[in-house]
Every structure is written in C-alpha cells, then in structure tokens.
C-alpha positions as CSV (number, residue, x, y, z in Angstrom):
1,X,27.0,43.4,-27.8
2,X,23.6,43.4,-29.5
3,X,23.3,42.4,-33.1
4,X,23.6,44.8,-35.5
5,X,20.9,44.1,-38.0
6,X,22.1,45.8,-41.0
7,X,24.7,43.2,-41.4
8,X,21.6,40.5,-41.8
9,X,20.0,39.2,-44.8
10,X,17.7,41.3,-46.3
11,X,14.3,40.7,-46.7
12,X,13.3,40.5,-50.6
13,X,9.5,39.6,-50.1
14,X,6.4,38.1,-48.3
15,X,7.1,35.0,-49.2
16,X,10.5,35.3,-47.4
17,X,8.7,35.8,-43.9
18,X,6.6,32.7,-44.4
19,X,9.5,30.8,-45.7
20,X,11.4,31.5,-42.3
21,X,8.7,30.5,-40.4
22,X,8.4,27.3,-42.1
23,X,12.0,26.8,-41.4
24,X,10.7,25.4,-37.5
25,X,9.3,22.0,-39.5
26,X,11.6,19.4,-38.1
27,X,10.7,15.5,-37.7
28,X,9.0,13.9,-34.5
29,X,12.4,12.8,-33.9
30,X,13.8,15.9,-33.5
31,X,11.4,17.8,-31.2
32,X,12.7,19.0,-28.6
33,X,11.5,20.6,-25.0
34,X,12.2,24.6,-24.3
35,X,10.7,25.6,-20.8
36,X,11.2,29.2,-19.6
37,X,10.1,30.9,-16.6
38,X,10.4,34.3,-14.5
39,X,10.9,35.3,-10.7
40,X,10.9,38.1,-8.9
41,X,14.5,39.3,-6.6
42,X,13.5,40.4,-3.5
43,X,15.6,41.6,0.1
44,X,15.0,39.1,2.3
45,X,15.7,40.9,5.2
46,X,13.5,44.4,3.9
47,X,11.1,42.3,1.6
48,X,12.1,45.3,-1.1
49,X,12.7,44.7,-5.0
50,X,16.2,44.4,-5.9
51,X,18.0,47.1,-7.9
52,X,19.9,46.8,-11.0
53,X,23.0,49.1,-9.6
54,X,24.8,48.2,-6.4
55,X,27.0,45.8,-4.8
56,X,23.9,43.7,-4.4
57,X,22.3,44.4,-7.1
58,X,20.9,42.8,-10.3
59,X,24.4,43.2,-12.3
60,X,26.0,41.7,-9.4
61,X,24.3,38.8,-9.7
62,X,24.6,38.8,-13.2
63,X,28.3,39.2,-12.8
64,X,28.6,36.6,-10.3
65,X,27.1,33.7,-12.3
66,X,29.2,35.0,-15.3
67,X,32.5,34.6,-12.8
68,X,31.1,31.1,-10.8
69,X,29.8,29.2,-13.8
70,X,30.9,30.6,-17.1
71,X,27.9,32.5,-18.3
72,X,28.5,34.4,-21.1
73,X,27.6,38.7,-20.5
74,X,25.4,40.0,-23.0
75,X,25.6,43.8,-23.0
76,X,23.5,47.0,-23.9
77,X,25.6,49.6,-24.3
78,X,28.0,49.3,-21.3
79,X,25.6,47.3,-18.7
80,X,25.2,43.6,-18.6
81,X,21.6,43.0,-19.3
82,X,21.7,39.4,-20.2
83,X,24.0,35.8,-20.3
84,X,24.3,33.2,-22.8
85,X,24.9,29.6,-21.7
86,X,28.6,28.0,-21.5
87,X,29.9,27.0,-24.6
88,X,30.4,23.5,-22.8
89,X,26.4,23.2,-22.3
90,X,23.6,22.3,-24.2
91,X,22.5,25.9,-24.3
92,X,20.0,28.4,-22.8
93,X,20.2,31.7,-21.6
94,X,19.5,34.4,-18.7
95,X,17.3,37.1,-19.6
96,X,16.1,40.4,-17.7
97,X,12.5,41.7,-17.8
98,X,11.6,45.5,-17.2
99,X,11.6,44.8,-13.2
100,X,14.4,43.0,-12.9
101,X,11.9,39.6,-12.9
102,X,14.7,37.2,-13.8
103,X,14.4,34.7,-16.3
104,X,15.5,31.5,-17.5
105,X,15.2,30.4,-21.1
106,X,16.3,26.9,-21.1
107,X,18.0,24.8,-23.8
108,X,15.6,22.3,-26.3
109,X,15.7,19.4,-24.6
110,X,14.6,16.0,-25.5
111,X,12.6,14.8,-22.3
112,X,11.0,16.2,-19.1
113,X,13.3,14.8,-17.1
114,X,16.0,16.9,-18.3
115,X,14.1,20.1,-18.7
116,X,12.8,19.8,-14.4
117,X,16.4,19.2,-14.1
118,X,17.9,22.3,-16.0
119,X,15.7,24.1,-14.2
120,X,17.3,22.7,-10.7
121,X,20.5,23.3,-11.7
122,X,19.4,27.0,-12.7
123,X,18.2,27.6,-9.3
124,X,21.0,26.1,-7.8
125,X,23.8,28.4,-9.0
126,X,21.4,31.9,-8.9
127,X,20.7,31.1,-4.9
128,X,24.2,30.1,-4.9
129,X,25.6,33.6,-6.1
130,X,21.9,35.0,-5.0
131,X,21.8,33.8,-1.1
132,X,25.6,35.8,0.1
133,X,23.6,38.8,-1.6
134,X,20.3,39.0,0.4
135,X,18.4,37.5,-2.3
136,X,15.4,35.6,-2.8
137,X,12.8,35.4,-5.6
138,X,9.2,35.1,-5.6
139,X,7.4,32.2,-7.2
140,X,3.8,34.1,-8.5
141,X,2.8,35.9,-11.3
142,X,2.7,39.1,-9.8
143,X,4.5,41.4,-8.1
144,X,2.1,41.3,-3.9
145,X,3.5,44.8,-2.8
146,X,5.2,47.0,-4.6
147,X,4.1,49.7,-6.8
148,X,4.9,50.3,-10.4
149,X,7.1,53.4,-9.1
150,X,8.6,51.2,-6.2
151,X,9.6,48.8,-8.9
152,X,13.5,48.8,-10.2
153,X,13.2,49.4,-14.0
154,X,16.4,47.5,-15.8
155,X,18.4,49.2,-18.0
156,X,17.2,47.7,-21.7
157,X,17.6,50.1,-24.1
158,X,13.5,48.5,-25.8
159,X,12.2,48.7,-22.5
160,X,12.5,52.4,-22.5
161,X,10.6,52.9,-25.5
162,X,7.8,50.2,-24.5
163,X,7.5,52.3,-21.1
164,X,6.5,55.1,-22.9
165,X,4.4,53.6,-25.8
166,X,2.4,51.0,-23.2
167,X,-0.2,53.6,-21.5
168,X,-1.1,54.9,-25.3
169,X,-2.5,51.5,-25.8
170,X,-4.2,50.1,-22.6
171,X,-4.3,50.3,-19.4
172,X,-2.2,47.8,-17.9
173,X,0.9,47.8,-20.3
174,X,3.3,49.1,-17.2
175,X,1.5,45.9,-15.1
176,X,2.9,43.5,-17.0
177,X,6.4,44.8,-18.2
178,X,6.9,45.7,-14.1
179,X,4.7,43.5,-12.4
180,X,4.2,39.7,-13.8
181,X,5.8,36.6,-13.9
182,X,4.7,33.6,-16.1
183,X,6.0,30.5,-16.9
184,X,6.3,29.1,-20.9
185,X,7.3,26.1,-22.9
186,X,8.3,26.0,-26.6
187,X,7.4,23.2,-28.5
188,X,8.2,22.3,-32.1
189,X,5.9,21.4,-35.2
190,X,6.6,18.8,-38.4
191,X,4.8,20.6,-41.0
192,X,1.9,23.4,-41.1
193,X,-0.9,21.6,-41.2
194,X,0.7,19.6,-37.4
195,X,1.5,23.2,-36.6
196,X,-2.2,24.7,-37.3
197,X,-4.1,22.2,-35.6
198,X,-1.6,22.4,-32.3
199,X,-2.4,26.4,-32.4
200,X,-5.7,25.9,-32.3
201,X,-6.1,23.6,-29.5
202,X,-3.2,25.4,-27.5
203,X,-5.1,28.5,-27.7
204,X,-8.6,26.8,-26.7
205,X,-6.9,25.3,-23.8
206,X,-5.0,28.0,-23.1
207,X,-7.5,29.6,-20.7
208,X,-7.7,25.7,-18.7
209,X,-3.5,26.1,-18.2
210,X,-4.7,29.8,-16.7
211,X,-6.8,28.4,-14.3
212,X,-4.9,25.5,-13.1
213,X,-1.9,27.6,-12.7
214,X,-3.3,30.8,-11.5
215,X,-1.2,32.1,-9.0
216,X,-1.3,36.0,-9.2
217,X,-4.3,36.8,-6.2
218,X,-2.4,40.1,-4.2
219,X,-1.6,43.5,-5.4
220,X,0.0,46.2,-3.1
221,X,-0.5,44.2,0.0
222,X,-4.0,43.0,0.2
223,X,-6.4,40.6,-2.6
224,X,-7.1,42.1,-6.1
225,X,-10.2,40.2,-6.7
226,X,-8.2,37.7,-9.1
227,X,-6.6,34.5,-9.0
228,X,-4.8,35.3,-11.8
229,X,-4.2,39.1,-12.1
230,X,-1.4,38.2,-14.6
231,X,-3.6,37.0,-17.0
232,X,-6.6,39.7,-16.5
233,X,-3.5,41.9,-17.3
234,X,-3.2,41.1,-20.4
235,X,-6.9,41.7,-21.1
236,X,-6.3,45.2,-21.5
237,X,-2.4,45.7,-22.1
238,X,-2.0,46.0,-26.3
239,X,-5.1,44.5,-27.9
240,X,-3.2,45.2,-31.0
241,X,-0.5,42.4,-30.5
242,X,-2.3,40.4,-27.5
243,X,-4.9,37.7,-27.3
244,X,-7.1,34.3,-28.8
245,X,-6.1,34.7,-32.4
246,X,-9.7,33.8,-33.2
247,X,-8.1,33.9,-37.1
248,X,-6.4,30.8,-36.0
249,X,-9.5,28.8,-36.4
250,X,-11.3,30.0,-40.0
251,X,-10.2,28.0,-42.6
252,X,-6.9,29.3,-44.5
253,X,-4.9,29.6,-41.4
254,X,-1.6,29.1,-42.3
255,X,1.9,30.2,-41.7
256,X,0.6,33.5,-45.1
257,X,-1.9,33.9,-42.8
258,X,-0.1,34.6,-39.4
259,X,2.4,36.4,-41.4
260,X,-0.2,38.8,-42.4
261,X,-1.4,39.7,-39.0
262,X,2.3,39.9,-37.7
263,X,3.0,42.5,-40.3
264,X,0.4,44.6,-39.3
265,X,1.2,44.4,-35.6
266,X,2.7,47.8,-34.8
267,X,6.2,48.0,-34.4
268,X,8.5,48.9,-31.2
269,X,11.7,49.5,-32.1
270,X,14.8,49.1,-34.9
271,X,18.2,48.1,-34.2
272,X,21.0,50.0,-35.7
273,X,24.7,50.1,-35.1
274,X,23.9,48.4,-31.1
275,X,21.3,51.0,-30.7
276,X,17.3,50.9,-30.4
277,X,15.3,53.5,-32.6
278,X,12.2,54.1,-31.6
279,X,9.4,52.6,-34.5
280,X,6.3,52.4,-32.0
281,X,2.9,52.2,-33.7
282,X,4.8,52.1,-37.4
283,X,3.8,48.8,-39.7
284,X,6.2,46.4,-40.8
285,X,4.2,46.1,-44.0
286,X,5.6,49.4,-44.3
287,X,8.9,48.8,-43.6
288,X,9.2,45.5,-46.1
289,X,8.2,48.1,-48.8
290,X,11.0,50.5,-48.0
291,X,8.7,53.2,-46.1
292,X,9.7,53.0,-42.5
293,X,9.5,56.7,-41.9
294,X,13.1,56.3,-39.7
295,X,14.7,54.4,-42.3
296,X,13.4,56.1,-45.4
297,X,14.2,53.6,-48.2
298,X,15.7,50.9,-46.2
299,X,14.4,47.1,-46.6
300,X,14.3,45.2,-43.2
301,X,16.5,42.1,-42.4
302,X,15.8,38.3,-41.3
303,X,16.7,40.2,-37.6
304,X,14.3,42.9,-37.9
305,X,11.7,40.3,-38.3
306,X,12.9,38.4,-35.3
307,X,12.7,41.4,-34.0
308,X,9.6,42.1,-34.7
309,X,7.8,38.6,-34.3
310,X,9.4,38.9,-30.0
311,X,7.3,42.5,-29.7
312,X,3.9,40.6,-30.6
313,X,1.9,38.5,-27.7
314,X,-1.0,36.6,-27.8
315,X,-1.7,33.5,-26.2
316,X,0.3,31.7,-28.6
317,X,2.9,32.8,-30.6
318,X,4.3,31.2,-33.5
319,X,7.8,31.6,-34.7
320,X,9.9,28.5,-35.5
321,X,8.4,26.8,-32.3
322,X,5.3,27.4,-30.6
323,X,4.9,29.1,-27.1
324,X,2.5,28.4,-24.8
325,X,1.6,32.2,-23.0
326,X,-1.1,31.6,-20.6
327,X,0.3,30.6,-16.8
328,X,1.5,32.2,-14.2
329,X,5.0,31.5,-12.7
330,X,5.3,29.1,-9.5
331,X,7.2,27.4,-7.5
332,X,9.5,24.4,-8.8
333,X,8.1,21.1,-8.9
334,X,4.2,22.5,-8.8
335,X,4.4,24.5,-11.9
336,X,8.1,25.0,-13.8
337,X,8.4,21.1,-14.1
338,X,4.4,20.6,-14.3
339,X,3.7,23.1,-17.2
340,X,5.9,21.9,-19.8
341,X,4.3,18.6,-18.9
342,X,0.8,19.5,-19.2
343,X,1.4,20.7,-23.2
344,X,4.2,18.2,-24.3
345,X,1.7,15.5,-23.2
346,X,-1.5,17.0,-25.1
347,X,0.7,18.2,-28.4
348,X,3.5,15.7,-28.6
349,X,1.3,12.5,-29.1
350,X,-0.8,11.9,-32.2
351,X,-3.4,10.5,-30.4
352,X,-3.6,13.0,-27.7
353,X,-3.8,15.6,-29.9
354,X,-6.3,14.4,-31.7
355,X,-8.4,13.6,-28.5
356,X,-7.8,17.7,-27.4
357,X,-8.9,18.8,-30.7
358,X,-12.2,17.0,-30.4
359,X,-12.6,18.2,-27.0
360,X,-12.5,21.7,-28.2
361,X,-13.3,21.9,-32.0
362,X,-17.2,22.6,-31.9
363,X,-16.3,25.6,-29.4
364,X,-17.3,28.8,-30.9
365,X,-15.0,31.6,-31.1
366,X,-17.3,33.8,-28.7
367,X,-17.1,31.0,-26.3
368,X,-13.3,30.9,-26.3
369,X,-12.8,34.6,-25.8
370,X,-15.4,34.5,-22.9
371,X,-13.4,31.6,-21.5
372,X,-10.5,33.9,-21.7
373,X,-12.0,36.6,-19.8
374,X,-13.7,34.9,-16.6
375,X,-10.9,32.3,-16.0
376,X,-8.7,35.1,-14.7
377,X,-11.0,36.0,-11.7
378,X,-13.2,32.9,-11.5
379,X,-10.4,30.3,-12.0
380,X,-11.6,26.6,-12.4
381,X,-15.2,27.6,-11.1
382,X,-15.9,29.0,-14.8
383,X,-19.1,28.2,-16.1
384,X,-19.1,26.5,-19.8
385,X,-22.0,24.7,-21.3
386,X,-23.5,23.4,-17.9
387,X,-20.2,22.5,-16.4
388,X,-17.3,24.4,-15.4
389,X,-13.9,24.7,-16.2
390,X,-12.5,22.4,-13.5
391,X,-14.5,19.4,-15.6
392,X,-12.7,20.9,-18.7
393,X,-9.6,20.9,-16.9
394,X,-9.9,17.1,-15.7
395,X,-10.3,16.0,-19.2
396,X,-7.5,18.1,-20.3
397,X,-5.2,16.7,-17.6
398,X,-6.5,13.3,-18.6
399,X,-5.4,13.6,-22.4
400,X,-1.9,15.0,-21.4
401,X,-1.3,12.0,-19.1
402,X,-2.1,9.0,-21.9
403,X,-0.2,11.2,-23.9
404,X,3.0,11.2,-22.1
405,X,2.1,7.8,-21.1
406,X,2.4,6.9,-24.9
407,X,5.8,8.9,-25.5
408,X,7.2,6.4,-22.8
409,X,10.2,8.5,-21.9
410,X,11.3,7.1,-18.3
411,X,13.4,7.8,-15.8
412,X,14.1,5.2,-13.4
413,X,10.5,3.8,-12.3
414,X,8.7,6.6,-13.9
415,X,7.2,8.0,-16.7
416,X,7.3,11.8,-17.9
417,X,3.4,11.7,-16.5
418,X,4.1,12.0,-12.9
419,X,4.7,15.2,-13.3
420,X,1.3,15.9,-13.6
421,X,0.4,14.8,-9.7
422,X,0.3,18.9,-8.7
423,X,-2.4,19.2,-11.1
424,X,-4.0,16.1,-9.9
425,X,-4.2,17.5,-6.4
426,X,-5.4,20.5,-7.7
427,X,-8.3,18.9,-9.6
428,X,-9.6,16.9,-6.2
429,X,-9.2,19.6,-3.9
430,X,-10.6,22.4,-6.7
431,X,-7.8,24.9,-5.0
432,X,-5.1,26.6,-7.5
433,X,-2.3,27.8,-5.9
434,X,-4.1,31.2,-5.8
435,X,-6.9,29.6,-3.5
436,X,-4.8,28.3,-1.3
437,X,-3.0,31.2,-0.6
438,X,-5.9,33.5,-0.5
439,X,-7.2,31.1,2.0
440,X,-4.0,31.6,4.4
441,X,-4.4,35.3,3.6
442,X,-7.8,35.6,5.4
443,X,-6.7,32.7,7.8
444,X,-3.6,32.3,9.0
445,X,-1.4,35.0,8.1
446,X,-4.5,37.5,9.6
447,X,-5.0,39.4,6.5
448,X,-1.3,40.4,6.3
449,X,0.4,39.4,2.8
450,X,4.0,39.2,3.9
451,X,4.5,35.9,4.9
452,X,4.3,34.6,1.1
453,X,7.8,36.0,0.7
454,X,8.9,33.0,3.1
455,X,5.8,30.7,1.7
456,X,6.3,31.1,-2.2
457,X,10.3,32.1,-2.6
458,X,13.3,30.4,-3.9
C-alpha cells in the first residue's frame, strides 16, 4: 500500500529540510548512475492507447511482470498502479504516469554499461508479457494522435487532483500529465558547493540536451510546428514549480536557498491513512508552521516533504541526487543509453565539469531563458551570440566525451564514450530525431503520421 505519512518523522524546523537534502553528499566513489525513461502502450493492430482495465490492459501487464519476473505490486487503494524491483536485484521500479506512459526508474548503478543494460533487460521482459497482449510502445516525447480525451487516464489517486488543479495554472498542464514522454538521469553530488556548480551548468545546458534529443514534432496526426512539443509544453504548464531556476546562479545558492523556493511551491496533495487530500495551491511554509488549512495544527513529516519536493519541476531538480529534466524519450540505443551518457560525462569528471562551466558561466540569465524558449521549435538551428546551438552542442558533446574518456570505465574494447556516436551523427548531419522524421512525414510516409508506430516503437 502507500506510505502512511503520519507514522514518519516529524519535521521540527527549516534547518531539518536542508539537512535532508544534504544527506545526498556521498564520495566520488560512491556515485552512482539512475536512468529513467517513459513510453507510450499502444494496439498494434488499432494503433489506439491502451487502457488501464481489461484483459489487455495496463494492470494486466502490470500483473504479468509481477507473475513472470517477481515484481513487487504497489497498490492505491485496490488497483495495482506501480512495482518495486525483486528483492534479488539491485533495485528499481515500474511506475505509471497519468496516460498510462510507462516508466522505468532504474537502480543506481556504477557504470553506463550496466545502466544501457538494465534498460535491455527492462524491455525485454515488458515486450515479453507486452507482445501476447497486442502491445507496443512509442519511443517520442509525445503522444502523435490521440487526444487528451482519447487518452486512458490511470487510476492514481494524485493524478486526480493534478487533473483538476492543472488548467488553473497554464495552459498545457493536461499536455504533459496525458501526453509526454521524457527520458532522465539522476546523478549524485559530494558536497554543496560540487552540487551548486553541477546545477548551474546542468540547467545552462539543459536547453543543448533539448535540442539534440528533440523528438516530440506530431500532434493529432499531422506536424505541431515543434521538434520538441514536450519541452514547449512545459513553457506554459505551472510556472510556479517549472523552469531555469535563474536563483541557481546569484550568489548564495545553496541547499537554504532551494529549500526556500521549494517551500513556497504550492502544494498538491497530503497523504493520510493510504489516502490523497487534496492541498492544491496551499504553502508548505504553511504547513511546517502547523497551518495547513486540512490539517489544522498538524506538523508535516520527512514523507510529506518527499512528497512535496516530487510535485515541483523545473529543469533540474534537486533532492538527494540531481535530475536532469530536459529530453524527450527515444528509442533505445539513440537516446535511453545516450542521455545518461551525455551528463555523467560532463558532471562526473573534474575536469569536464570545469570545462562546461566555462563554456557557460558569462551567459546571462536572459540569455538562458531565451535559449529555453526557442530550442523547443528551432532545435539545434538556435541562434546564440553569432552561432547557433548546434556549435554549442558540439562543444558540449566534446566535453562529455574527454570526460568519460577520463572516468575509463570499459567494457571489453570500449569506453563509456561510445555511447555518444548517436549524438555524433546528429551533430554532422544537423538532423535530431525530430528532423528526420518530419522529413519522412512530408516524404515518404505522404503526409500520413502512422507509420511512426512501426518506425519509432518497442
């Protein structure tokens, strides 16, 4: 069942949120890998979304790698809506998202290799249990066909009250609950002053992983003027709890200071006794004094402010680890191997970390945000200061290769940088996956979106 957060330790203070943050400091030694990454169910034979009830359904699947491999169910209430790893693996766990995208949050892991190959094992056993079924799943970051009201909704208690507080707040909130797809990694930090200066350049950059990963360019059948409609999104989906962080960069930044901005992030939701109370738009500052209207009196707990610090997402986001926010999802060996790559090789190496930050430390904070909001339509043809983002992006890819180059982790006669040949071929042709298939779009398919089911699906 879900946690019941009244059985947590309570939270006496400030000073106790910024304390569990700095809990993430751990060694070089002991950082560690965590990809994650989302994919849309499909019919193959009706190219139609996949339900949550039915005998080939989402719970069905659910149930089936629960049976076949040992996945632990995780309910909500009395429906399966989640499954923790085996007890005999190194960890991880299946996770649902408002439309049923389905989503893998792997285990930390030490090196690439292992990550690219959790995440072929993953795929393995879902198209196992997945392919008697009908199933398939969409590698992009957004939905190409359906409509928000064609789109299965899953049956999370929190998604119910986000479906209802999203369209108070922007104007694509349903868009990305329903609709998008992204890939992340979660990487770790030795102290705060590693972890400010690896926000700041993950967040610079962030915009340069959008545009070589773009892959979102279709929306109910037909181009939406994008080549990465996930990201543009997220331009207007909770300005409250989304975007640059340009606080990140003024001096003072510090775990007090991303505290301070999470607790004035507007709350979603309480859990009580296995059950969701709806909090939207309250303040956690509130809530630590003992003024949460719903729990007059009440202190939160160390879960509450999990809780909490899930429901907030801007580019990055800092907990004990930091997550990189910004790409769409793709297909295997092209972006859920390559993306973890790209960031472990420009944040896990001294030296390449330094090298990003002097790439992108005289940026101003306007020039940032305004990278943010043309990347998502004009992709690596971004203008910046006489060049465009594709030069940007070669540099970028060039730092991340010396730097996993430099952490020497091999596997037979390579090196954790060959994963980075997708974005090598990207950066001589100047095509994202987005171009390429907007190019087929007009080309060969004859203006008729459907064949990317077959093209980009598991």
């Amino acid at each position: 069942m879900l946690a019941n957060s009244d059985k947590a330790p309570l939270i006496e203070s400030r000073d106790d949120l910024v304390a569990e943050i700095s809990k993430g400091e751990k060694p070089k030694s002991h950082w560690r890998i965590g990809s994650e990454h989302e994919k849309i169910p499909f019919y193959r034979d009706t190219l139609r979304p996949v339900p949550y009830e039915g005998d080939a359904g989402i719970s069905a699947l659910l149930h089936g790698l629960a049976e076949r491999f040992g996945w632990k169910p995780v309910h909500d209430l009395d429906k399966v809506i989640a499954l923790e790893a085996p007890a005999d693996s190194s960890g991880g766990s299946i996770t649902l998202e408002p439309g049923g995208q389905f989503e893998l949050s792997g285990a930390p892991l030490k090196t690439l290799f292992e990550t690219c190959e959790e995440v072929g094992r993953h795929l393995d056993q879902v198209q196992q249990i997945a392919d008697p079924l009908g199933i398939s799943f969409l590698a992009l970051g957004f939905s190409p066909v359906w409509t928000i009201a064609e789109t299965p909704r899953m049956p999370k208690s929190r998604y119910k009250i986000m479906t209802e507080y999203m369209p108070k707040v922007g104007a694509y909130g349903l868009d990305m609950m329903y609709r998008t797809a992204t890939v992340q990694v979660n990487l770790d930090f030795a102290s705060e002053a590693d972890m400010v200066k690896k926000m700041r350049v993950s967040l610079a950059l962030q915009p340069i992983a959008t545009a070589l990963f773009a892959n979102s360019p279709f929306t109910e059948g037909k181009p939406n003027g994008y080549l990465s409609f996930r990201s543009a999104v997220w331009l207007d989906t909770d300005n409250a709890r989304a975007g640059m962080l340009p606080f990140a960069f003024e001096d003072g930044m510090g775990y007090e200071r991303y505290v301070d901005y999470a607790l004035d992030v507007p709350m979603y939701f309480v859990r009580r006794d296995h059950k969701y109370i709806d909090a939207t738009g309250q303040s956690f500052r509130a809530f630590l004094e003992g003024k949460l209207p719903q729990l007059p009196g009440e202190k939160p707990t160390i879960e509450d402010w999990a809780d909490h610090l899930t429901t907030i997402f801007p580019e990055v986001r800092l907990k004990r680890f930091l997550e990189m926010r910004g790409a769409d999802s793709g297909p295997w060996h092209a972006t859920l191997c390559v993306l973890p790559a790209l960031w472990v090789g420009l944040l896990y190496d001294q030296a390449a970390l330094d090298a990003a930050w002097d790439l992108v430390k005289d940026w101003t904070a306007e020039e940032r945000q305004q990278l943010r909001n043309d990347v998502p339509r004009l992709g690596l043809a971004t203008p910046f200061r006489g060049g465009t983002v594709r030069d940007l992006a070669s540099a970028t890819v060039r730092i991340a290769e010396a730097g996993l180059a430099s952490r020497a982790r091999e596997h037979g006669f390579k090196d954790e940088s060959s994963f980075l040949k997708p974005l090598h071929d990207i950066l001589e042709s100047g095509l994202t996956q987005a171009d390429v298939l907007l190019r087929r779009y007009h080309l060969e398919w004859g203006g008729d979106v459907r064949p990317v089911f077959t093209e980009n699906a598991y």
